[in-house]
C-alpha positions in Angstrom: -10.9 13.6 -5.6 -11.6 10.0 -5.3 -9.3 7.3 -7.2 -10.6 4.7 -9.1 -9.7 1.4 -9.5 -8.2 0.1 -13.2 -10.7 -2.6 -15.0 -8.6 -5.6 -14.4 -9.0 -8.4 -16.9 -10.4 -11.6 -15.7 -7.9 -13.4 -13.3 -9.0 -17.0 -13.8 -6.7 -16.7 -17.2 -3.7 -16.4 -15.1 -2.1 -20.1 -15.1 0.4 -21.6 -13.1 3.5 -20.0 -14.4 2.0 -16.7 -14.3 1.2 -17.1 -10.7 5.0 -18.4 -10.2 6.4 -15.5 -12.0 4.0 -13.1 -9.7 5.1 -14.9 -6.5 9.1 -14.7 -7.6 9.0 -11.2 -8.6 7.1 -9.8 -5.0 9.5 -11.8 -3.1 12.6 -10.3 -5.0 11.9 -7.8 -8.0 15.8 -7.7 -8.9 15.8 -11.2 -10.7 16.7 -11.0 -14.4 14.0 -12.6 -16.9 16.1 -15.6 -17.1 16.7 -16.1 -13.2 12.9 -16.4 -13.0 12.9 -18.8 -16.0 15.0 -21.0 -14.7 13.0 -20.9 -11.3 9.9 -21.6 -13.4 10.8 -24.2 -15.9 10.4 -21.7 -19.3 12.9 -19.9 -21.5 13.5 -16.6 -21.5 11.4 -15.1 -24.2 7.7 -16.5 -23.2 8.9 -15.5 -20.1 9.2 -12.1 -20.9 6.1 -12.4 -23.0 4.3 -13.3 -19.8 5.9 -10.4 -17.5 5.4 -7.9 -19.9 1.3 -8.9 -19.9 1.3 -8.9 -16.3 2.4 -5.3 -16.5 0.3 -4.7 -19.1 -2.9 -5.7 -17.5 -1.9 -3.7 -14.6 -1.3 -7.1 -12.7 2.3 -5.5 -12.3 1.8 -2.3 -11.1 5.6 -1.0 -10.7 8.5 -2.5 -9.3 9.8 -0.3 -6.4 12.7 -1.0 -3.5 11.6 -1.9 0.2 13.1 0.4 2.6 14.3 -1.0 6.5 11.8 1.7 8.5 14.1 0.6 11.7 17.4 1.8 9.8 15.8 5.0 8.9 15.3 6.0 12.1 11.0 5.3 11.4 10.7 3.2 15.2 7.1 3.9 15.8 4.3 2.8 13.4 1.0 4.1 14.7 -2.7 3.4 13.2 -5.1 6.5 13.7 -8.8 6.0 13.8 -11.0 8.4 12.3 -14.5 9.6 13.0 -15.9 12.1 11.0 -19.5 13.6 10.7 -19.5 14.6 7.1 -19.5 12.4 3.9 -20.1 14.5 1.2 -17.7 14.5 -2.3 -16.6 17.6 -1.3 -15.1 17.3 2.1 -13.8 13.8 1.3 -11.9 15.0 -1.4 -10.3 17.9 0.6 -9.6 15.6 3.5 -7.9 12.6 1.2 -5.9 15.5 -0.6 -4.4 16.6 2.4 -3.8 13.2 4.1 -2.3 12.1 0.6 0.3 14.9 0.5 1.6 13.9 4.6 4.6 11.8 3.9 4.4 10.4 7.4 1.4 8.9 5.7 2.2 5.3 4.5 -1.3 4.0 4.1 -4.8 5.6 4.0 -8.6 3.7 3.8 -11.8 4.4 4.1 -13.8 2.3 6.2 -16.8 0.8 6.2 -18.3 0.4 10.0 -17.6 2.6 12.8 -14.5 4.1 11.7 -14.7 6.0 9.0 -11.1 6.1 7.6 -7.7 4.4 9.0 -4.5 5.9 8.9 -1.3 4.1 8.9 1.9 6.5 10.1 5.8 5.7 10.2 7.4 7.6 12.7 10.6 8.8 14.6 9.0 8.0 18.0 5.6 8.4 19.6 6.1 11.7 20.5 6.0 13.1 16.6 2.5 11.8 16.4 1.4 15.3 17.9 2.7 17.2 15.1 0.7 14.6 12.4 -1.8 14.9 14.8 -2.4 19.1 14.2 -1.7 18.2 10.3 -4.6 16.3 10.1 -7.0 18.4 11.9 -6.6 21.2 10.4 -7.1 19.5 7.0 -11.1 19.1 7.4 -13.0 18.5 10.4 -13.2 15.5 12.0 -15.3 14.4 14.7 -13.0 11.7 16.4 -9.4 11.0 16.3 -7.5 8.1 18.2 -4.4 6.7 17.8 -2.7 3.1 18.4 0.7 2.1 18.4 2.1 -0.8 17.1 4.3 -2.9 20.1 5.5 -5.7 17.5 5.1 -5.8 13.9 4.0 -9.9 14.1 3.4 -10.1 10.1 4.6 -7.2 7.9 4.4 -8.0 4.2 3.8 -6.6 0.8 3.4 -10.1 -1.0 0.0 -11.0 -2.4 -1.6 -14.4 -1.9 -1.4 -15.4 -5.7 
């Protein structure tokens, strides 16, 4: 089954201190209302007001904590390439179900071009991608699969440009 995405409202009404509340709160979601007042120049309460909105609108979609892949023992990030020959609802929703339950599975698009949907694995080591590899194919059938490692994460970031 395909996800949709939620009707966001228009974004020109976000104004500047919106934008600095959304740019404190990616950076470090563990500041109180009135830390993030202070650091934008507004008391507490329209602060609030604002936040709450943001969440509201589905701006804010949840506030989660980042976890250290290296200190988990997650030392390979690999991006797989797929290729597949089929595009109907029906395969594509088996195929995303089963790629969606693989907790190796950190990210997961479908392409447009000559890939058809990118993968994006955390790991132990290179040599566990041959277990995620058999997971995957025997979820649907695919026509290609090829796999990159990353040598050096050069920008790894979960803050939006806002």
């Amino acid at each position: 089954m395909e996800q949709t995405s939620p009707q966001y409202e228009d974004f020109t009404v976000l104004d500047d201190y919106d934008r600095r509340i959304l740019k404190l709160v990616q950076s470090d979601s563990d500041r109180t209302v009135q830390e993030i007042a202070d650091l934008i120049g507004l008391s507490a309460t329209p602060t609030a007001r604002r936040m709450k909105r943001l969440a509201e609108q589905g701006i804010i979609r949840k506030n989660v904590s980042l976890l250290d892949a290296e200190a988990l023992g997650l030392h390979a990030t690999l991006f797989v390439s797929i290729r597949t020959s089929r595009h109907d609802a029906e395969w594509l929703g088996k195929f995303a179900e089963g790629v969606r339950r693989m907790p190796e599975v950190v990210e997961f698009y479908r392409l447009s071009g000559d890939v058809d949907y990118l993968v994006k694995l955390c790991l132990p080591d290179v040599r566990a991608y041959d277990e995620v590899y058999k997971k995957l194919i025997a979820i649907a059938p695919l026509s290609d699969v090829s796999a990159s490692f990353a040598m050096d994460a050069i920008k790894n970031t979960t803050e939006l440009p806002v």
